[in-house]
N, C-alpha and C positions, 0 to 999 in steps of 0.2 A: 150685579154680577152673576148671584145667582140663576137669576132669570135668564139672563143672557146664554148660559152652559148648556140650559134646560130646554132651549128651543130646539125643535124638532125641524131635519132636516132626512127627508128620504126614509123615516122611518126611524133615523137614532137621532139622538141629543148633539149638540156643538161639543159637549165633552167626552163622548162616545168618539166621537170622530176625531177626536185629538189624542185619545189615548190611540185609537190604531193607527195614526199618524206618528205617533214616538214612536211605537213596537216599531216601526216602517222604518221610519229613519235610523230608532237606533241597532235595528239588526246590522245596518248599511253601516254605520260607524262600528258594532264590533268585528264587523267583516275587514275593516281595515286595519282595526287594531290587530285582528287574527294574521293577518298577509306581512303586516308591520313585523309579528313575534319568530312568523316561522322565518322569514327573510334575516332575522336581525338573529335569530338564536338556534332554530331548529338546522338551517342550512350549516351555519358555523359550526353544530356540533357533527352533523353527518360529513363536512371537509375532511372530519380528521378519522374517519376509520379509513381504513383500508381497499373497500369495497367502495366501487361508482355506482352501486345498483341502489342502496338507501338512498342517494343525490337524487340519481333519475327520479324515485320515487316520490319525494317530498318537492322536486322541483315540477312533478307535473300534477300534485294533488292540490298545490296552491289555488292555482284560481279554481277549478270546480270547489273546493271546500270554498273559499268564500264567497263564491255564485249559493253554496248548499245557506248556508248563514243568513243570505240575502231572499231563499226564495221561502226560506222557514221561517224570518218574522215577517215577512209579507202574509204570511199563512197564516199566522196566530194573530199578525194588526187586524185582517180582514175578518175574520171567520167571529170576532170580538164583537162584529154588528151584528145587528138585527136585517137580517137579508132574508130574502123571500127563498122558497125552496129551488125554482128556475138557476139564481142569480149565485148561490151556492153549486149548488150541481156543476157549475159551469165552472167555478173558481175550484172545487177538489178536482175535475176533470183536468184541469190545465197544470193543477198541482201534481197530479202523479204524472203526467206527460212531460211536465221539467224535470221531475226526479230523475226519472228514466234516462233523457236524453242527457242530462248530468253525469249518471254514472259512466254514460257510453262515449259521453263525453272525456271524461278522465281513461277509459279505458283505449281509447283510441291513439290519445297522448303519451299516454304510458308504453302501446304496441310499438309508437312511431320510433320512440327514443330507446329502445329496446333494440330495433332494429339497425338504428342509425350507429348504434352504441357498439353493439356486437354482431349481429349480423355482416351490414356492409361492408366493414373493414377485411372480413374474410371472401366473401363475394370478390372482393377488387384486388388481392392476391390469387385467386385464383387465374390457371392461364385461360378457361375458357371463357368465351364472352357469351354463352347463354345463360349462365345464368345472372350476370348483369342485365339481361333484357327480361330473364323470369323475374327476379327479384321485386321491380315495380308495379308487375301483373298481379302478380302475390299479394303484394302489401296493398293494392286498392281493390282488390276484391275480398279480402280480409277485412277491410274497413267499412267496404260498401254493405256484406253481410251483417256487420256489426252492427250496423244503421237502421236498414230493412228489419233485423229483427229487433232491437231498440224502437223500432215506429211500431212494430206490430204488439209488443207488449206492454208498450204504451196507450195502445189505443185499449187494449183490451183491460189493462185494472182502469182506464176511465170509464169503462163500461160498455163501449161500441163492440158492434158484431162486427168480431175479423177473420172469420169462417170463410164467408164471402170474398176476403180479398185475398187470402191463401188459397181458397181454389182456381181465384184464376191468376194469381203468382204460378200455379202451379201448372196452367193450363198454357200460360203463355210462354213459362220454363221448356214446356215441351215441346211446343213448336217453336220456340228458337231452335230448340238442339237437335231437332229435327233440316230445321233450315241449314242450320252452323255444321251442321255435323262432321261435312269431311274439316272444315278447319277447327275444330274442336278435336278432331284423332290429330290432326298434326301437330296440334297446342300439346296434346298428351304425350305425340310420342316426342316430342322437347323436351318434355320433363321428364321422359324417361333417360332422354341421353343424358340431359342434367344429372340425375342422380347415379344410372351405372357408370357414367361417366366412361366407354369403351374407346374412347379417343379426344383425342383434344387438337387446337389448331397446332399446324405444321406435321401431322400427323400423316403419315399414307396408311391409306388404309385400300380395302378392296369389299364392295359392297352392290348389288344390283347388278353386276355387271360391270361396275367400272372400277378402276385402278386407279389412283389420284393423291394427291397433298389435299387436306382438307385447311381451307384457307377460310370458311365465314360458318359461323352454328348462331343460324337466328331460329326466331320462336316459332316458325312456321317451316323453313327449308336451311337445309346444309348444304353450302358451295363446296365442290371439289374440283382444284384443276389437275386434270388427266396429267397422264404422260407426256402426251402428245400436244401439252399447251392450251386445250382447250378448255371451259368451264362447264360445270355440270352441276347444276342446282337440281337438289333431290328434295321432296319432301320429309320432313320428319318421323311421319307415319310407317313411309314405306324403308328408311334406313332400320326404325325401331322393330319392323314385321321382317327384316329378312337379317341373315347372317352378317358377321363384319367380320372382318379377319384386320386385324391392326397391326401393320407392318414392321412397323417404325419400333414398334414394342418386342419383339425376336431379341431372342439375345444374342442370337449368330442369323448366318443365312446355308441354308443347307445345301450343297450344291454335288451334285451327283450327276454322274458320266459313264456311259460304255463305252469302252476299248473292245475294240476287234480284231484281233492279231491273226494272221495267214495261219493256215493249219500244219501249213511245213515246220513253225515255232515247235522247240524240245523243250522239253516241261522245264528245265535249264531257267532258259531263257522265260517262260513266264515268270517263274519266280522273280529271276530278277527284273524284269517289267513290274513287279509290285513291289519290288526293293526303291526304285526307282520313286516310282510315284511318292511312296512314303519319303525319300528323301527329300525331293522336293517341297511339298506342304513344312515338312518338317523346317526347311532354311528359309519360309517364306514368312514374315515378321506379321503379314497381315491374317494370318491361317490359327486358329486354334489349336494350339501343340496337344498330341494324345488322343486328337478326334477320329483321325484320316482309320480311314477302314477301306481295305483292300483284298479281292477275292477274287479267284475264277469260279466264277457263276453259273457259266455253262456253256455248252458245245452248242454253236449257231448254226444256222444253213451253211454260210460258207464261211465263220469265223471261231477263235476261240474269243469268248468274252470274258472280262474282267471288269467287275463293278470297282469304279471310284467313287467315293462322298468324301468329299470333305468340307471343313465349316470354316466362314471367312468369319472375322471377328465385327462385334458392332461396331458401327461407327467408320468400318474403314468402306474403300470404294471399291462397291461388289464387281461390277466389269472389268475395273483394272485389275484384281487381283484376279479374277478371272483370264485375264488375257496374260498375263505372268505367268500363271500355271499352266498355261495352255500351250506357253512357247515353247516352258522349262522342256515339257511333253514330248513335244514336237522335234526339241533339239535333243533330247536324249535316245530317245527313241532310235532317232535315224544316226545318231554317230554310233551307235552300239547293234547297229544292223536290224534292230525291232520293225519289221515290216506292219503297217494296218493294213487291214482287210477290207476289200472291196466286193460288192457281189459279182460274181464269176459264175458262170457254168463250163461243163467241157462235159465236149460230145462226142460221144461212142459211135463210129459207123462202123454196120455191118458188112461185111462184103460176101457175098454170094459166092 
């Protein structure tokens, strides 16, 4: 028997190789006793606090910890031989290259259920749907950096030159964003609307030039349909580089008028032209009571004027009440003799 242990195979003993065959296996069985303890005890005890974020934790540290278990008595079965310098080299290089990819491993798990956890939930209460379409942009290029630099620190405690492949990560970074670039400003200014958030769907807004209900906010362009019915896809870039004025968000609508009254009017009668007006806004249910502002403003070519503002209240219908006050006007006016003014000239002839 002894003989038998002592025979040389590759350079170690038959008992040489049995012992790194336990360490091997039995890392592999307390990887499962470990997975067995935390399931059976560690989760049970994190059920009962208060906080989901211990759960997240220990339920996404499970398998990397027993993947770490399994690639650490691999490490200590193996490294137990007699192995040539080549045949090492190559087994700690692979060894910090699993570590690595382990922890980024556990780290990416841990980001995903983080996100899913608390993140999403508010993403899909929100009313705008950009950033449901950032949110999955986000999270895998978040994971894909995670990667990229997990390979690259990997490669580098194994001892490889990653100089060379960061310069041209870096070279090729710039001619994409060079290539990408205008859709890369439109990518930006999405997440710009994302975060100011200066409007949101159902919204009117006034922007570029156009006047519209903003009905779609993707990651590249924002649909608006005009007044007039028709659709207006704007990009990103160019809503986030110019003004917006967001309608919908007024807390009234201000609405301001001149009056022109014939210059035969006695200052009487102006007055009560602005007694007038105020009464009216005043009986109109849709009008801001306390706003209305009423003035003779000034002597025109051929009229006296008198500035009207007044504020329709949110939410009601700006041309109806518009055209309510407009009759109120109209009928008051003319049963109380208030003539408006038209332009007129009168001509002086000379006579010889």
């Amino acid at each position: 028997m002894g003989e038998f242990i002592s025979q040389e195979f590759y350079g170690n003993t038959i008992l040489q190789w049995a012992i790194a065959f336990v360490v091997v296996v039995g890392s592999v069985l307390l990887a499962k006793v470990v997975f067995y303890l935390i399931g059976k005890f560690v989760k049970q005890f994190t059920k009962s606090s208060k906080t989901k974020l211990d759960d997240i934790i220990i339920d996404k540290f499970e398998e990397p910890a027993v993947f770490t278990i399994i690639i650490i008595g691999i490490w200590y079965g193996l490294t137990s031989l007699n192995l040539s310098d080549v045949i090492f080299s190559v087994i700690r290089n692979a060894y910090y290259i699993l570590i690595t990819f382990n922890v980024t491993w556990f780290v990416t798990r841990l980001l995903d259920a983080l996100i899913d956890e608390y993140l999403v939930p508010r993403v899909e209460q929100s009313k705008t749907d950009l950033d449901d379409q950032l949110l999955p942009i986000a999270r895998k290029s978040i994971k894909i950096a995670l990667w990229v630099l997990a390979i690259i620190v990997g490669l580098n405690n194994a001892g490889y030159e990653v100089s060379t492949l960061i310069a041209g990560l870096g070279i090729g970074g710039l001619a994409f964003a060079l290539a990408a670039k205008d859709s890369i400003s439109h990518l930006f200014g999405g997440f710009i609307l994302f975060t100011d958030k200066p409007f949101a769907i159902n919204d009117r807004i006034l922007t570029n030039g156009f006047d519209g209900v903003v009905k779609e906010i993707g990651i590249r362009s924002t649909r608006i349909r005009t007044l007039d019915g028709r659709t207006v896809v704007i990009p990103n870039a160019d809503i986030a580089n110019d003004s917006i004025v967001n309608v919908t968000s007024e807390p009234n609508r201000k609405i301001t008028i001149d009056l022109g009254l014939t210059y035969n009017t006695s200052h009487e009668n102006i007055i009560k032209a602005m007694d007038f007006l105020q009464q009216i806004t005043d009986q109109n249910d849709n009008v801001e009571n306390g706003k209305t502002v009423t003035a003779f403003n000034s002597f025109g070519d051929f009229a006296l004027n008198i500035r009207f503002i007044y504020f329709i209240k949110k939410g009601s219908n700006v041309f109806e009440t518009m055209t309510q006050v407009n009759l109120e006007v109209l009928k008051k006016f003319n049963a109380n003799g208030l003539e408006f003014a038209f332009p007129t000239q009168t001509i002086y002839s000379v006579k010889d």
